[in-house]
C-alpha positions in Angstrom: 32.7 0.8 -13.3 29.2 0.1 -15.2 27.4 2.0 -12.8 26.1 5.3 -14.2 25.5 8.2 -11.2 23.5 11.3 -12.0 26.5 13.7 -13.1 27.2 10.8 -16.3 23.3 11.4 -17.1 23.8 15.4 -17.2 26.3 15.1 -19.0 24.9 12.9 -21.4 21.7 15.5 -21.4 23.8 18.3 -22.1 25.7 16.4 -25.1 22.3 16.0 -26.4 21.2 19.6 -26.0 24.1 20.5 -27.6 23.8 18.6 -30.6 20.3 18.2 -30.8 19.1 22.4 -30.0 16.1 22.7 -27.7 13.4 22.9 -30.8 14.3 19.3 -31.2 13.6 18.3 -27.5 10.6 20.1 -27.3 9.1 18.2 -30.2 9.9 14.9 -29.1 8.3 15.7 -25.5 5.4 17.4 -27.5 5.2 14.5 -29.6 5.4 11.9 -26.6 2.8 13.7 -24.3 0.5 13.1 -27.1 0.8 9.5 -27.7 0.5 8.3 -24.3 -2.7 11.0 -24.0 -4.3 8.7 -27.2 -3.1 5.8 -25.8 -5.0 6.4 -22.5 -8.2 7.8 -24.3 -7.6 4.3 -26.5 -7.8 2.2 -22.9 -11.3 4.4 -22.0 -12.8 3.9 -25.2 -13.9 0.2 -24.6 -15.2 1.2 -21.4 -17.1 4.4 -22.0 -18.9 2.0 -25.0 -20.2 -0.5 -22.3 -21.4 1.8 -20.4 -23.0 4.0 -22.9 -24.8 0.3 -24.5 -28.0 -0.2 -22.7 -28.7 -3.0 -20.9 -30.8 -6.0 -23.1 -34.0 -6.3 -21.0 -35.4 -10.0 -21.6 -38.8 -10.8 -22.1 
């Protein structure tokens, strides 16, 4: 008891279908997919702008 085995999460996933229709899933996963792409392209950013700043020479 307490353990969950992969027919309680089917189960759970079909509830969810059920209720939820598959327009509704598709969104969220849409939805998802895109924040973690801008949160990656956030992490780059900071690094792209070193490397794009030339380098002070000093004279």
């Amino acid at each position: 008891m307490g353990e969950f085995s992969i027919w309680h999460w089917l189960l759970v996933l079909a509830i969810a279908l059920l209720l939820f229709g598959t327009t509704k899933f598709a969104a969220v996963g849409k939805g998802l997919g895109e924040g973690i792409r801008n949160f990656k392209a956030a992490m780059k950013e900071p690094e792209e702008k070193k490397e794009e700043k030339p380098e002070e020479k000093k004279t």
